[in-house]
C-alpha positions in Angstrom: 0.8 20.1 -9.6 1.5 19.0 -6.0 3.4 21.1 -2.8 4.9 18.2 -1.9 7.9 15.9 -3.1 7.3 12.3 -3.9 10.1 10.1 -3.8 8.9 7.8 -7.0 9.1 10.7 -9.7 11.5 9.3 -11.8 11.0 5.6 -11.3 10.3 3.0 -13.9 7.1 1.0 -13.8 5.5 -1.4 -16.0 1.7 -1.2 -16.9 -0.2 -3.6 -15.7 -2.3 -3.5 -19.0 -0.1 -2.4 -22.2 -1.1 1.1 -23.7 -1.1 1.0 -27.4 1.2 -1.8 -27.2 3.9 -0.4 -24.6 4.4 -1.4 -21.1 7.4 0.4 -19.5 7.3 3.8 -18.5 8.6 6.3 -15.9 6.8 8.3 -13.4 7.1 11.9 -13.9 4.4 13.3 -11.2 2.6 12.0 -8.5 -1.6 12.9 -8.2 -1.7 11.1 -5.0 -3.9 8.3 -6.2 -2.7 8.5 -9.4 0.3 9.2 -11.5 1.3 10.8 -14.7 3.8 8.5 -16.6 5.5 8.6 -19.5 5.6 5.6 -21.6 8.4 4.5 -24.1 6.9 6.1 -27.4 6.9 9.5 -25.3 3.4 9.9 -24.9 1.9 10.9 -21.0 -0.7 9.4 -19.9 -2.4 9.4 -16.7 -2.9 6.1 -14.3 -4.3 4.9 -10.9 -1.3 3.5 -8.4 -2.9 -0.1 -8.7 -2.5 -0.1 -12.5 1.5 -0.1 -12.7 4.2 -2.2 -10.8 7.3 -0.5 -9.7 10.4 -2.1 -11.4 
């Protein structure tokens, strides 16, 4: 976990490539270059930055 606040927890992106079928998902901590997300099944899976698009 990070010291710092990142203003994009909470925001929804869209997977550049589908996981297991599912593309939208929500930020819910920010590694610096990458991100933890939650997709729409509820799984969490980690990502780099370039491999989502902020909605």
């Amino acid at each position: 976990m990070n010291d710092y606040e990142s203003d994009i927890i909470g925001a929804y992106v869209e997977l550049e490539a589908p996981w297991r079928g599912y593309r939208s998902a929500i930020v819910i901590e920010d590694y610096g270059y990458q991100l933890l997300v939650r997709v729409s099944s509820g799984a969490e899976i980690t990502v780099y930055r370039d491999e989502v698009c902020f909605l």
